[in-house]
C-alpha positions as CSV (number, residue, x, y, z in Angstrom):
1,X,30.4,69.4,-72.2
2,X,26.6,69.5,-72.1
3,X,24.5,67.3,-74.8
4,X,21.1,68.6,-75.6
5,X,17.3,66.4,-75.0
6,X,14.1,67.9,-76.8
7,X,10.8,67.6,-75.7
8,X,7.5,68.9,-77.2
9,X,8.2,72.5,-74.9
10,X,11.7,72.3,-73.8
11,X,15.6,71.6,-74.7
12,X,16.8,70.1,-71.6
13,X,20.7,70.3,-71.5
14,X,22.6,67.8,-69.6
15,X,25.6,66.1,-68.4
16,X,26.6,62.7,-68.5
17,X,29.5,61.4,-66.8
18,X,31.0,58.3,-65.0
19,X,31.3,54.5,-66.3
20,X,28.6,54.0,-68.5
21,X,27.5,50.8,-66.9
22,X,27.9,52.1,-63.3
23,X,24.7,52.5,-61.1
24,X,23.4,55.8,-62.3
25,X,22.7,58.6,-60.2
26,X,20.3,62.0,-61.7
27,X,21.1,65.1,-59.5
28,X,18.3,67.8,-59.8
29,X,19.0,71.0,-58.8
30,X,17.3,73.9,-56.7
31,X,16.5,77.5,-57.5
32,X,17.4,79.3,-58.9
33,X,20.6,77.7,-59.7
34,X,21.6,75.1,-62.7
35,X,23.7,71.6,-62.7
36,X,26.8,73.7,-62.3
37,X,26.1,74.0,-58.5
38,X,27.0,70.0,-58.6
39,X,30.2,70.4,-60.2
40,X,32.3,70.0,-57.2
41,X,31.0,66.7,-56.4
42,X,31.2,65.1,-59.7
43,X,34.8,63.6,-59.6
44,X,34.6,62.1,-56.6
45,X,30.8,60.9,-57.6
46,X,31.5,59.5,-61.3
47,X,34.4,57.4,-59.9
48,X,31.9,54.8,-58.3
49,X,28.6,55.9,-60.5
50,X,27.2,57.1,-63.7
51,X,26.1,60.5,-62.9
52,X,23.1,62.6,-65.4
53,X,22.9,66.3,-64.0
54,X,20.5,68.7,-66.3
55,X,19.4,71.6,-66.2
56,X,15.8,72.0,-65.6
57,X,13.5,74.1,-68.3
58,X,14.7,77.9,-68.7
59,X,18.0,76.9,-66.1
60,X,21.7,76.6,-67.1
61,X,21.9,75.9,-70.8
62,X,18.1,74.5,-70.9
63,X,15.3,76.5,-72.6
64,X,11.6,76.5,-72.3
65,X,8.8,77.6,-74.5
66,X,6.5,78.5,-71.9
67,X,5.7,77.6,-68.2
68,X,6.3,74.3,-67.0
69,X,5.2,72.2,-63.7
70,X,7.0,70.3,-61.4
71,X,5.0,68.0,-63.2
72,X,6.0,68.3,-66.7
73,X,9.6,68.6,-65.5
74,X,9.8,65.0,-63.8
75,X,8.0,64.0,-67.4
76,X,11.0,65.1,-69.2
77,X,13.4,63.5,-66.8
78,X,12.0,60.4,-67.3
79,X,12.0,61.1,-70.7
80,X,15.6,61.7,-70.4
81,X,16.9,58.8,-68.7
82,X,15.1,56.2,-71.0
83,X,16.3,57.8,-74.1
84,X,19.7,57.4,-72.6
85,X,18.6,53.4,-71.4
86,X,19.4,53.2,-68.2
87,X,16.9,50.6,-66.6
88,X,16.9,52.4,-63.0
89,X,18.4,55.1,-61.3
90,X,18.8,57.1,-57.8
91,X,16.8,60.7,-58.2
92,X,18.8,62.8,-56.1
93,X,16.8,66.6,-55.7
94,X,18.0,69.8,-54.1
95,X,15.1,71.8,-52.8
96,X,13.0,72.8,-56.1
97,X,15.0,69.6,-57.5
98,X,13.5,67.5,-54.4
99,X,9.8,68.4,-55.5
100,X,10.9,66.6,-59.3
101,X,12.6,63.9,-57.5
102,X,9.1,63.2,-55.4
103,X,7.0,64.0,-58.2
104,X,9.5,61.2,-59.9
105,X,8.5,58.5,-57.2
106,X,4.8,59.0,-57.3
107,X,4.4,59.4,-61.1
108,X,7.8,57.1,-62.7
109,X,8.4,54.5,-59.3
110,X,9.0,51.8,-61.7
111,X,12.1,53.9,-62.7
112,X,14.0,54.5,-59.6
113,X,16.1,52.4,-57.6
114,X,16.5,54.9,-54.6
115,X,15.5,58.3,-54.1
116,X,17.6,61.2,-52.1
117,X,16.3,64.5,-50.7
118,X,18.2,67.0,-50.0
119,X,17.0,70.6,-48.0
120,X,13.5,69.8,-49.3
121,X,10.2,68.7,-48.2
122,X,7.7,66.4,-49.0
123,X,4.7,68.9,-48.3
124,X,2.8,71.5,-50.8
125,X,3.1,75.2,-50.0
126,X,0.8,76.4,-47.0
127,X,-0.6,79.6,-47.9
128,X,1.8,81.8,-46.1
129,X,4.5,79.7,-48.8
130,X,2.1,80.5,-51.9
131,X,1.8,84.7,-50.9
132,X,5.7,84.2,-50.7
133,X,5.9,82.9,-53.7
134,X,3.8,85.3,-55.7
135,X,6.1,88.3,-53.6
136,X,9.2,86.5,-55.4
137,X,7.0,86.6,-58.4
138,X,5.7,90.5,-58.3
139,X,9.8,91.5,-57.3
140,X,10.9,89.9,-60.7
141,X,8.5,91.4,-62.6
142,X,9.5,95.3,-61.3
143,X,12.6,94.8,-60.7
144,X,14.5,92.0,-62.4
145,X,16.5,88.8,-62.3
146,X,19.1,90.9,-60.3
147,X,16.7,91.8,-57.7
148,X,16.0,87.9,-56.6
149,X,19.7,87.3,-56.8
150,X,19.9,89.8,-53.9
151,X,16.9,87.9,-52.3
152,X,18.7,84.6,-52.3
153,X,22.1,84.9,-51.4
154,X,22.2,85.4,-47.9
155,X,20.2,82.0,-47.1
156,X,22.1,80.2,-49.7
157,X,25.8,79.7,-48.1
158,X,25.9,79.2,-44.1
159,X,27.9,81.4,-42.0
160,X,31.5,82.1,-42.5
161,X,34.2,82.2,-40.6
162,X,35.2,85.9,-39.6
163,X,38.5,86.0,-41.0
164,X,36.8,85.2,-44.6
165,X,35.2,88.5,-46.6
166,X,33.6,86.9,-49.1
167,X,32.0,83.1,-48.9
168,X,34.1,80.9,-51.4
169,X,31.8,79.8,-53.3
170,X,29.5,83.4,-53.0
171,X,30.5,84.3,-56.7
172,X,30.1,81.1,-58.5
173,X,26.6,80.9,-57.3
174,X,25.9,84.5,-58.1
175,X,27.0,83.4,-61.9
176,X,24.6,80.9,-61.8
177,X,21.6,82.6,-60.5
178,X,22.1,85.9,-62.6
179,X,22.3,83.7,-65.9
180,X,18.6,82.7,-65.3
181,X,15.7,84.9,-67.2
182,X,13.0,86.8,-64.7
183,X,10.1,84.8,-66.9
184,X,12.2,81.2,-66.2
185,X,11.8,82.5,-62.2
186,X,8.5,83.1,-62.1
187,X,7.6,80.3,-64.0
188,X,10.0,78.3,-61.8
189,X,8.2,80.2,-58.6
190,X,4.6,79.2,-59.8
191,X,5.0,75.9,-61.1
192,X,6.4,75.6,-56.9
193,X,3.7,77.0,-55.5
194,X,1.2,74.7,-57.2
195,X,3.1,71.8,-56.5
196,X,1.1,68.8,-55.2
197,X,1.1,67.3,-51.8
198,X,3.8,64.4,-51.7
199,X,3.7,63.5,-47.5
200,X,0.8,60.5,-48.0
201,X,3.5,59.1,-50.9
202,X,6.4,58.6,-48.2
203,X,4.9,56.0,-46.3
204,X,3.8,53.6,-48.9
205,X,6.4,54.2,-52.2
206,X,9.0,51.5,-51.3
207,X,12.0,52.7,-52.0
208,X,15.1,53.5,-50.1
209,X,15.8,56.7,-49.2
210,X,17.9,59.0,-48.1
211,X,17.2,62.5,-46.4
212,X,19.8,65.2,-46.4
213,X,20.1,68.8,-44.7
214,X,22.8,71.2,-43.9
215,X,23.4,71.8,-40.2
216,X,23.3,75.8,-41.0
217,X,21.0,75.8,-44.0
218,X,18.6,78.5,-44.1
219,X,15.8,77.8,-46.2
């Protein structure tokens, strides 16, 4: 069951599970997805550590009052994770999660122990990225939520074998994405393409990391 953090512009839902005084891992997700796309790997992650998954502004059971910025949304996450005292922690990011998780390092080092990225990258958008970006943003607005949904899914699961018709896990993350509001993507796809530049951080942040792709990951 999700408990609920305010900030000044948002109401960050969350999860907190695993042994309360267990190493404590936060697991940001991508787009346009929430914390439920975690959900398979909490038991076997919350029997070794204490594991905080939320749902970032406008995602999942979270709400926003406006836009947002990678930015703001590493603010609340540190915000989170002190109201909830835990004196360091392993930011784990997925994709749109990985640019919080770096945004975490430069602005909140102090705070983490370790940092993981997963499918993401340390570099802002180049400006065939940014025109992508406002595309995804211009489709939501004529065409709705729906319409990006289509977009997504067929670089979000790798290939299947031919005797399967449907990806396991196609409709759980089609629930997901079609419970998120067109404004919360375009918000989501702006405050992404205005990103800052994270690659001069890696060499020089001091702390251990881990990097993480699929073989067959598209994006």
């Amino acid at each position: 069951m999700s408990s609920f953090f305010e900030t000044p512009h948002s109401r960050i839902a969350y999860t907190d599970s695993g042994p309360p005084g267990a190493h404590a891992i936060l697991l940001l997700h991508g787009f346009p997805l929430s914390s439920g796309v975690f959900d398979v790997l909490l038991p076997e992650l919350t029997s070794t550590f204490r594991v905080i998954a939320p749902d970032m502004p406008g995602f999942g059971q979270s709400s926003t009052v406006g836009p947002f910025s990678m930015t703001s949304v590493a603010r609340d996450c540190a915000a989170l994770m002190t109201s909830l005292k835990i004196g360091s922690f392993a930011a784990a990011g997925l994709s749109m999660g990985g640019y919080v998780a770096l945004e975490m390092a430069a602005s909140f080092r102090d705070l983490l122990s370790h940092l993981i990225l997963i499918d993401t990258k340390a570099s802002a958008d180049d400006e065939t990225a940014r025109d992508n970006r406002d595309s995804f943003v211009r489709v939501v607005r004529e065409k709705g939520g729906r319409a990006i949904v289509d977009l997504m899914m067929p670089k979000m699961l790798a290939p299947i074998s031919n005797q399967l018709a449907v990806h396991p896990r196609e409709q759980e993350l089609r629930d997901i994405m079609q419970q998120i509001s067109p404004l919360t993507i375009e918000y989501a796809s702006c405050a992404m393409r205005d990103r800052r530049d994270f690659t001069a951080l890696l060499s020089s942040m001091g702390l251990k990391t881990q990097v993480i792709v699929g073989e067959h990951d598209a994006i």
